[in-house]
C-alpha positions as YAML, in Angstrom:
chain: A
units: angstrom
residues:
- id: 1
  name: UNK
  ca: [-35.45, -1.83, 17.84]
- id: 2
  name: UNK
  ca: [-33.47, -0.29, 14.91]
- id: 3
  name: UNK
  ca: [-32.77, 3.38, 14.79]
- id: 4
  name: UNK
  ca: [-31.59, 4.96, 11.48]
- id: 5
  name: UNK
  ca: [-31.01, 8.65, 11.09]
- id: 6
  name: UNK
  ca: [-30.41, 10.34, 7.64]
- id: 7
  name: UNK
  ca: [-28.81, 13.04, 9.14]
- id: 8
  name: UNK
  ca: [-28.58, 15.01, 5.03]
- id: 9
  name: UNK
  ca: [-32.28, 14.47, 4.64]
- id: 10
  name: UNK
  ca: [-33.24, 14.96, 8.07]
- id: 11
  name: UNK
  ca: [-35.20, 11.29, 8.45]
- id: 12
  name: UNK
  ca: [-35.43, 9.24, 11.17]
- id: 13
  name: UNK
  ca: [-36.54, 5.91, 10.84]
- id: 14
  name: UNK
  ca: [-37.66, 3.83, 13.59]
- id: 15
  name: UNK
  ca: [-38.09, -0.20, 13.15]
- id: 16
  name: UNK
  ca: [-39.84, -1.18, 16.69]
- id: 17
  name: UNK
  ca: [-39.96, -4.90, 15.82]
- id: 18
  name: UNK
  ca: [-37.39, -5.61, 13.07]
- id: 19
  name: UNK
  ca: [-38.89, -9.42, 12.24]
- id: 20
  name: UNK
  ca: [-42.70, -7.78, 11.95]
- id: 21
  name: UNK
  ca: [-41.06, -5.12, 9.95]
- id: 22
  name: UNK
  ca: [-39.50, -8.06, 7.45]
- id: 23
  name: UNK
  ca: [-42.65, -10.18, 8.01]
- id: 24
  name: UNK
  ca: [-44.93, -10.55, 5.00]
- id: 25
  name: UNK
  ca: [-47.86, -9.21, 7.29]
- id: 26
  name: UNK
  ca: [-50.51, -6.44, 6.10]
- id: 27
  name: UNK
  ca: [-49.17, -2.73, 7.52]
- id: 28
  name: UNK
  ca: [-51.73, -0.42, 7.63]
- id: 29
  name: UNK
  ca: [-49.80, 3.16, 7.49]
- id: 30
  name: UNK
  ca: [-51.35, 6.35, 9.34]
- id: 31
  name: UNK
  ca: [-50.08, 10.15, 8.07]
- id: 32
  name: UNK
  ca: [-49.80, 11.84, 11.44]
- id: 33
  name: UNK
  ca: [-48.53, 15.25, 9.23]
- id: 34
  name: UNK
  ca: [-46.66, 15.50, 6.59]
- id: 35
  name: UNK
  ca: [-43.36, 13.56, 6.57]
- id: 36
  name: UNK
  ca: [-44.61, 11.57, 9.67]
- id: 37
  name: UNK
  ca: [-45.72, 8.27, 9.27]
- id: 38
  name: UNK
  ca: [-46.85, 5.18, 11.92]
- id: 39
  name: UNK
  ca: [-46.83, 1.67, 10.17]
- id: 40
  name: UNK
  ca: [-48.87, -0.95, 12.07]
- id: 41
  name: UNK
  ca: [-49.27, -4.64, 11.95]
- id: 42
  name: UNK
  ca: [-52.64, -4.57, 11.45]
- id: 43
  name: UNK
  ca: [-53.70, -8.43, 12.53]
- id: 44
  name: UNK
  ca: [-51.94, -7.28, 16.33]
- id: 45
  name: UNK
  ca: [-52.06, -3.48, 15.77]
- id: 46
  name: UNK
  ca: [-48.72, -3.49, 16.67]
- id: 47
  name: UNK
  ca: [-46.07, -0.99, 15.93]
- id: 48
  name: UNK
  ca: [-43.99, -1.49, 12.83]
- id: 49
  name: UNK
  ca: [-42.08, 1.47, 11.93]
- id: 50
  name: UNK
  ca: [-42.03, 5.55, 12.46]
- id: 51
  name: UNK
  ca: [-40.63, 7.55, 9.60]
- id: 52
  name: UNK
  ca: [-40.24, 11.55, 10.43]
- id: 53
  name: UNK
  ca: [-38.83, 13.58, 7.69]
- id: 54
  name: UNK
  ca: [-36.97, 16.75, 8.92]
- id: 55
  name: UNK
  ca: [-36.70, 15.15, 12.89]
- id: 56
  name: UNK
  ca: [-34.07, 17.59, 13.88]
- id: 57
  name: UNK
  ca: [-36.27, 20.75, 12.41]
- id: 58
  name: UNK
  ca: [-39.67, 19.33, 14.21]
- id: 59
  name: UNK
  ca: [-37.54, 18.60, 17.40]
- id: 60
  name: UNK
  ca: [-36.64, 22.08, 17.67]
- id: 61
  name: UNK
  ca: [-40.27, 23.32, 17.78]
- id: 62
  name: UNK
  ca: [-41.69, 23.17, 21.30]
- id: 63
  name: UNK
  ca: [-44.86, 22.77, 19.66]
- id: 64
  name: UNK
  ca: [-45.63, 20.58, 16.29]
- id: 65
  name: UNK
  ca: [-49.20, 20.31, 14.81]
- id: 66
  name: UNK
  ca: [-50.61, 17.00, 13.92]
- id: 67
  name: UNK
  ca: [-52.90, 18.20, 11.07]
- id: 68
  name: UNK
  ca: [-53.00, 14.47, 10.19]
- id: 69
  name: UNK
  ca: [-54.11, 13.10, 13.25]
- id: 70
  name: UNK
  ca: [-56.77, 15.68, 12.99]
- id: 71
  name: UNK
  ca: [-58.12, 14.54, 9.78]
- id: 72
  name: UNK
  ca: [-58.48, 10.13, 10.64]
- id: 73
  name: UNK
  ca: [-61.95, 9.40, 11.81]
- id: 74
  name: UNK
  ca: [-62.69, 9.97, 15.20]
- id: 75
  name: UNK
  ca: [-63.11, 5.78, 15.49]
- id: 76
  name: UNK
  ca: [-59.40, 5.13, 14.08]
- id: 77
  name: UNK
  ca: [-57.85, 7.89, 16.91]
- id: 78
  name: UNK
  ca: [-60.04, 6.04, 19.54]
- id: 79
  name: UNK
  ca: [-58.08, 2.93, 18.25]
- id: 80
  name: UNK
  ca: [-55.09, 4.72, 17.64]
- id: 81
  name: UNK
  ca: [-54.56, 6.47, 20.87]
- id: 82
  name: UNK
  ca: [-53.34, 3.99, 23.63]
- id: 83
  name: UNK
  ca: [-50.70, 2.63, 20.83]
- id: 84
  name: UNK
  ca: [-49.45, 6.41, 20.58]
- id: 85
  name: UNK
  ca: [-49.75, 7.15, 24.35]
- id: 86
  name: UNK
  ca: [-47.89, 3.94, 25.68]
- id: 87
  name: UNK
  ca: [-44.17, 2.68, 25.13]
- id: 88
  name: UNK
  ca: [-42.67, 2.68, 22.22]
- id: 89
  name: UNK
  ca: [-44.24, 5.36, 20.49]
- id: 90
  name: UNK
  ca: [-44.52, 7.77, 23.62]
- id: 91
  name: UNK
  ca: [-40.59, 7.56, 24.16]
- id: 92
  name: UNK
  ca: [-40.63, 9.78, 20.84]
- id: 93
  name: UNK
  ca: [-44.07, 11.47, 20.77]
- id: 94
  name: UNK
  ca: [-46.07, 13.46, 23.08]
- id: 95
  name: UNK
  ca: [-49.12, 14.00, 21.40]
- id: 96
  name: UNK
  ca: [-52.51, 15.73, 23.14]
- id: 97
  name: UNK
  ca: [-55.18, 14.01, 21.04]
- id: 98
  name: UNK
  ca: [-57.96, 16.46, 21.69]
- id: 99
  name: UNK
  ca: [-55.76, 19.18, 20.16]
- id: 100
  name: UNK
  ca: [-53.75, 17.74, 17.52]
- id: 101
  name: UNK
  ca: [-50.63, 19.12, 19.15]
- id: 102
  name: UNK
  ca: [-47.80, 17.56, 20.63]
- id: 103
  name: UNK
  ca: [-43.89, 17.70, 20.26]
- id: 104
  name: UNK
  ca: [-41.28, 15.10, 19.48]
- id: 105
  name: UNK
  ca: [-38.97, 13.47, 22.06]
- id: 106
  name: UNK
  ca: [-35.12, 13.20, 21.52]
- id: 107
  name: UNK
  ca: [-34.90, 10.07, 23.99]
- id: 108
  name: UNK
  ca: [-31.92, 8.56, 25.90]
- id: 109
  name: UNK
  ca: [-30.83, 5.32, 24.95]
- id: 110
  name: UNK
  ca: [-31.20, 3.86, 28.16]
- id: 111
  name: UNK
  ca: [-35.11, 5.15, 27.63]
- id: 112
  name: UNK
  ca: [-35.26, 3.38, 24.20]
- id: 113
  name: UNK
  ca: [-34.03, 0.14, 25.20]
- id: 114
  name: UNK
  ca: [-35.85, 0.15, 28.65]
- id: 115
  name: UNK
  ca: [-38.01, -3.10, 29.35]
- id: 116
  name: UNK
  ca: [-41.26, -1.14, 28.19]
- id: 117
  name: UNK
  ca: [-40.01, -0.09, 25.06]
- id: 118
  name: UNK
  ca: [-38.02, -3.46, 23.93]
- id: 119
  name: UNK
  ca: [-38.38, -6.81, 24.43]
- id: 120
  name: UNK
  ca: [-37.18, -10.25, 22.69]
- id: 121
  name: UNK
  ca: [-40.60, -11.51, 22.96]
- id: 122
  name: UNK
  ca: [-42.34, -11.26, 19.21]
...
């Protein structure tokens, strides 16, 4: 896992697997809201990357609308929702899919590199 924060642009970027995110396999890339995007593997539907532009403004809401999520087809959240809900994407979003709402997570490392978020296995 690869953690990059633009800290004068306000982005975090999040690489969960660094040799799927180099990999020449198709991403399929979901707009949660604007400035927050989830890139997928899509032949394993595994996590590839989270981008959030303005992370330290949306962290300091205790609520944070996912207009995005809102708007995919009811089949793609059904698909979508146990990759958002489960390690690693839950270690930095709580989302309530029946709402749209949710807030962002400022994790401790120890959380990020726990055995359900990381692993050496591809």
């Amino acid at each position: 896992m690869l953690l990059d924060y633009d800290d004068e642009g306000d982005i975090l970027e999040v690489i969960f697997d660094e040799r799927l995110h180099r990999a020449k396999v198709e991403k399929a890339a979901y707009r949660l809201r604007d400035g927050f995007m989830l890139y997928l593997a899509v032949d394993s539907m595994k996590p590839v990357q989270l981008t959030v532009v303005n992370y330290w403004r949306l962290m300091q809401l205790p609520v944070v609308p996912f207009d995005g999520w809102q708007k995919l087809k009811k089949t793609v959240q059904k698909q979508l929702l146990p990759i958002i809900t489960s390690p690693p994407l839950s270690t930095f979003l709580k989302l309530d899919p029946k709402t749209g709402y949710g807030h962002l997570s400022k994790p401790a490392m120890p959380e990020v590199f726990s055995p359900e978020t990381f692993s050496l296995a591809a």
